[in-house]
Residue, then its C-alpha position, 0 to 999 in steps of 0.5 A: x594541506x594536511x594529510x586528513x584534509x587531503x584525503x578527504x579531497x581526494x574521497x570527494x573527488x572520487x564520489x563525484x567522479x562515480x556521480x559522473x560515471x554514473x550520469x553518463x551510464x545513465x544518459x547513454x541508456x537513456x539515448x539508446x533507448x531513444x535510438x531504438x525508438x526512432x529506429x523505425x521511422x529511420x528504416x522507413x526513410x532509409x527503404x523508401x530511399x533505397x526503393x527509389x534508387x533501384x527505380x531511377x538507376x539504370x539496370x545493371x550488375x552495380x544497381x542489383x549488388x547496390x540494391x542487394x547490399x541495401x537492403x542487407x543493411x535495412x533487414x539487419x538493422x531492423x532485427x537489431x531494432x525489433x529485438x531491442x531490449x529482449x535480446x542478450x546483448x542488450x541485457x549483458x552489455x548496452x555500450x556495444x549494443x548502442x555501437x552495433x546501431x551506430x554501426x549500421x546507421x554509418x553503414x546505410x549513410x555510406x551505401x546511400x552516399x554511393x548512389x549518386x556514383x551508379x549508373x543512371x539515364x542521361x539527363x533526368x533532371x526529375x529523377x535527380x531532385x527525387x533522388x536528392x530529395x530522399x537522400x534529404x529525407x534519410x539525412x534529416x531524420x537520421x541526424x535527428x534519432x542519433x542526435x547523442x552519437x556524433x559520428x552518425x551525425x556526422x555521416x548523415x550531414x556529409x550525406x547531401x553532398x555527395x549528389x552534389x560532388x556527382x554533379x561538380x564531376x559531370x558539369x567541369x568547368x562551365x558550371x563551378x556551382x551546380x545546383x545540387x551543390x547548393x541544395x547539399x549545402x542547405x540540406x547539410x545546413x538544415x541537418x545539423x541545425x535539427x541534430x543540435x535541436x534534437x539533441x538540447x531537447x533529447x538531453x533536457x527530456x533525458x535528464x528530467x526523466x532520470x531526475x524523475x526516477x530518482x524522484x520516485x525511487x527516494x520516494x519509493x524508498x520512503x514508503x518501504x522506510x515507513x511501511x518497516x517502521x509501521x510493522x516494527x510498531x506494530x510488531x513492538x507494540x504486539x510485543x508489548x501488550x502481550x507481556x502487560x496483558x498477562x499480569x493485567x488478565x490475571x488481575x482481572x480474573x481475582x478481582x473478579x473472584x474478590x467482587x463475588x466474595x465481597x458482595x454486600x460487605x463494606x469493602x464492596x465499593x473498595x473492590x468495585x473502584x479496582x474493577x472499574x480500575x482494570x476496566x480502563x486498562x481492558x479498553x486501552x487494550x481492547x483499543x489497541x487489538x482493534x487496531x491490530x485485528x483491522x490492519x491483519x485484515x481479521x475482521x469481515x463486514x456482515x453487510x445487511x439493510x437496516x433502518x438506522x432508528x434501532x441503531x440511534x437507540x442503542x447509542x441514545x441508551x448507551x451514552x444518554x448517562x455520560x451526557x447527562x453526566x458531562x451537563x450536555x444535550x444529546x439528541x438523534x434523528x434517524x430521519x427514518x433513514x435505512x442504510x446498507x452497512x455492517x450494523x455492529x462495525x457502524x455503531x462502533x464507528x458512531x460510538x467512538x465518535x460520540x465518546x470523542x463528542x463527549x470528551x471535548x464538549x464542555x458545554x451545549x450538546x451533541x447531535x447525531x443526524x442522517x441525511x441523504x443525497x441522490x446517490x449516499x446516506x450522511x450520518x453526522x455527529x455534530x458536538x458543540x466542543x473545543x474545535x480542532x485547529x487546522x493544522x491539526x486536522x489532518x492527523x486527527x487520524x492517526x494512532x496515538x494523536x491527540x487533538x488539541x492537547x497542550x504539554x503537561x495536560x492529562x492524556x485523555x485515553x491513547x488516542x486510538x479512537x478516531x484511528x479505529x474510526x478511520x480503519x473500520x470506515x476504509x474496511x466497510x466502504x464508507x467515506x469519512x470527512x470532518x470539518x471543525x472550526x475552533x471554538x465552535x465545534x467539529x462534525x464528522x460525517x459517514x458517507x454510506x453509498x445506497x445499497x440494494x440489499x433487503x430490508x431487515x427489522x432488527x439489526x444483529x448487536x452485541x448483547x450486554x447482559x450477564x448469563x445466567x448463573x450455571x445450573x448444573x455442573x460443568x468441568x471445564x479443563x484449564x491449559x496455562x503455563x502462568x500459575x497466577x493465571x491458572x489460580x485465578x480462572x479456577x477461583x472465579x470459574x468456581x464462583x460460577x459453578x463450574x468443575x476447573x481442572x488446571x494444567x501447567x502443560x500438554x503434558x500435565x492436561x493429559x495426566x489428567x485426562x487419565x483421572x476422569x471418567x468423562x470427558x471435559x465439557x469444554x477446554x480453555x487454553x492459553x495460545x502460547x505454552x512456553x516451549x513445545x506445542x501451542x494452544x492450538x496443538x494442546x486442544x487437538x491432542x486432548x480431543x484426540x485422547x478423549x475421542x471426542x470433539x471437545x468444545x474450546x476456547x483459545x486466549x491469548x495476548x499475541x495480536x501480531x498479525x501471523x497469529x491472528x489470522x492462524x486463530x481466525x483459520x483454526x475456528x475456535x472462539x478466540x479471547x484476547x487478554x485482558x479477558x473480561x469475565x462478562x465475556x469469558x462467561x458469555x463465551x463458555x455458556x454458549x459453548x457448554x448450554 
């Protein structure tokens, strides 16, 4: 055999002989944990027996030191029984802590085998079978607990027959097969009938219990596997969104400038088609910072009682145009259905599922409907669309999937919809079912437990109106480290009518904090500054140079889940890069009016 093969041999021979090892380790501390167990019961046939000696035996110095000595070995072994795996022993070293019980059970079979030999009444054929019978009882249960340690077995099997040897002593002769000698046999027979038994079943239940743990540890570390492959996604794609969001929010801010210059000019449709352009790429990211924002557990659910008719309307208004558009019906009945939810959460779940009506529906319609039972409130969304096969169904729900999608096909959107739906759902409580048939449509249903909170007429949602323009003028002090993103928000700020003073650095903000005779109106700052202090740190030291606590807003294109929940405690208003100018404009009238 070649050198090679022979050490692979001999490496196999080695991985198994450790499985080995491995398993009797294993089976041992299984068995020990068994013994310790059954311990109790074993003490109790063991005093009960050793009671009944003292009561029969004669009284004499024999009888106490029998029963002094017996009873030295019950307390003993019950101490090393109670402690159990609380003690040192058994934590530093579970081979000798199995001998040390073995130790004493083997004691108590020798001591309770002397009984028969002590000094009894003449004659007492009762107080003998009772004397038998506990020694029976010791044997039995003994053989039983210790069914893994042979030589436990072996002492309590020979246990019945020492009344019997008693016996062959007194009767001589005349009697060359006592009674007792038959019932030690049967005894003896009985105990190692029920030791072979209780030890097949011991090793069967002992090895699918370690086979169990095993189980359950490979699963264990299934989950630990997959849970560091999701926060390495999730830590990637943080990563990585932050690095496109950049370039993408600095195109924003100059399209947005180039839009407002344009306005009436023939190239004003040119610069409209890049806005809606970025647009697209604003939803792919904003889709992705949901994502981010709901697995940080950043978002809080304002639960209120709302009637669902206000809510239906506000869809009815925003997608009427996309379904007219498609050539589809879309229709809403709110039944006059009140539901306790967080409105702005519920109409986002309701809205991505009515996008995704619409994205696969090529012809018939949609319809929304709420329903109720004795206990929820069931709004469904029903669409007339491609369907979604059975095997897909149960992935519909993760990120980046797209049901139905056949190889080559154009990608429509990233997939995150339906993952949103699932998180915000799961946040807010409320159950989320669907069920489809291909070909003939799909319906997804929110399943809303009845609440008891109070009825309010207007549900709080987002408005989606431009400010007006700004009336007076406002100096807003401007802390990036990106020169384009510096130029482009001073460009379009301008446009609006504020006064924008751009700083590279904490440095450079305060340079020309020096220069102006009041204080900023308001502050907007990049989180990440490059090296030194961040955003956070950038505002706090400008409000303390002016003395005063300038409002601020902080943007930023880090979604990991640290930041977040550091920009959530900070309390300043937060933008997420790509910042739509619409809300940028939004934000900083409400700080500055």
């Amino acid at each position: 055999m070649a050198p090679a093969s022979l050490g692979q041999a001999d490496g196999m021979a080695e991985v198994q002989h450790a499985e080995r090892r491995a398993m009797d380790r294993r089976l041992r501390d299984e068995a020990m944990a068994s013994e310790v167990a059954a311990a109790p019961v074993v003490l109790a046939a063991l005093a009960l027996a050793v009671m009944v000696g003292v009561a029969l035996m004669t009284p004499s110095p024999w009888r106490d030191a029998w029963g002094s000595a017996s009873s030295a070995v019950v307390l003993t072994w019950l101490a090393v029984a109670w402690t159990g795996p609380r003690s040192r022993l058994w934590r530093r070293d579970t081979r000798r802590y199995r001998r040390v019980m073995a130790a004493h059970a083997v004691c108590a079979m020798l001591i309770l085998a002397a009984q028969p030999w002590l000094p009894v009444p003449p004659e007492p054929p009762l107080e003998r079978e009772l004397m038998l019978l506990a020694l029976g009882m010791v044997s039995l249960t003994t053989a039983a607990a210790f069914s893994a340690t042979p030589v436990v077995v072996a002492a309590a099997i020979a246990l019945p027959w020492s009344p019997a040897l008693f016996e062959w002593q007194l009767a001589g002769p005349a009697f060359p097969l006592p009674d007792a000698s038959i019932e030690g046999l049967l005894l003896s027979m009985v105990a190692m009938v029920v030791a072979a038994c209780h030890y097949r079943l011991w090793l069967n239940r002992a090895r699918a219990a370690i086979s169990r743990e095993d189980r359950i540890r490979e699963l264990e570390a299934a989950r630990d596997a997959a849970m560091r492959a999701d926060q390495e996604k999730s830590r990637f794609l943080a990563i990585a969104s932050h690095d496109l969001r950049q370039p993408v929010h600095a195109l924003g801010l100059f399209a947005a400038t180039l839009e407002k210059r344009l306005q009436g000019t023939s190239e004003e449709p040119l610069v409209r088609n890049v806005v809606r352009s970025i647009d697209g790429l604003d939803r792919s990211f904003y889709a992705m910072l949901d994502i981010s924002r709901l697995d940080a557990g950043t978002i809080e659910p304002n639960f209120q009682h709302f009637p669902l008719r206000d809510l239906f309307r506000r869809l009815h208004m925003h997608f009427a145009g996309q379904a007219e558009q498609a050539g589809l019906g879309l229709r809403f009945s709110p039944g006059g259905k009140s539901v306790t939810s967080d409105p702005q959460l519920l109409e986002r779940i309701l809205g991505n599922l009515i996008q995704n009506a619409i994205k696969y529906t090529e012809q018939g319609g949609i319809v929304v409907v709420a329903r109720s039972t004795a206990t929820h409130f069931n709004v469904e969304v029903w669409d007339t669309g491609v369907g979604i096969g059975l095997a897909e169904l149960p992935r519909i729900f993760d990120e980046f999937y797209q049901a139905g999608r056949r190889q080559g096909e154009r990608a429509q959107g990233l997939g995150m919809g339906l993952a949103i739906v699932k998180r915000l759902a799961r946040l807010l409580g409320h159950s989320l079912t669907v069920a489809s048939q291909p070909g003939h449509g799909t319906m997804f249903r929110i399943g809303i437990a009845q609440g008891a909170l109070p009825d309010i007429q207007d549900a709080t949602a987002a408005a989606d109106t431009l400010p007006m323009p700004v009336l007076q003028p406002r100096t807003v002090l401007i802390i990036d480290d990106e020169e384009s993103i510096r130029e482009g928000l001073s460009l379009l700020l301008e446009e609006w009518g504020y006064q924008a003073l751009a700083a590279g650095s904490i440095e450079g903000a305060l340079a020309l904090m020096r220069t102006l005779e009041f204080p900023p109106d308001l502050i907007l700052s990049d989180l990440h500054l490059g090296g030194g202090p961040d955003g956070l740190e950038a505002i706090e030291l400008v409000r303390r140079d002016c003395g005063n606590a300038v409002p601020a807003i902080v943007i930023t294109g880090d979604t990991s889940h640290e930041e977040m929940r550091r920009l959530t405690d900070s309390g300043h208003p937060v933008l997420f890069k790509p910042v739509q100018p619409r809300k940028l404009l939004n934000a900083m009238r409400g700080l500055v009016s």
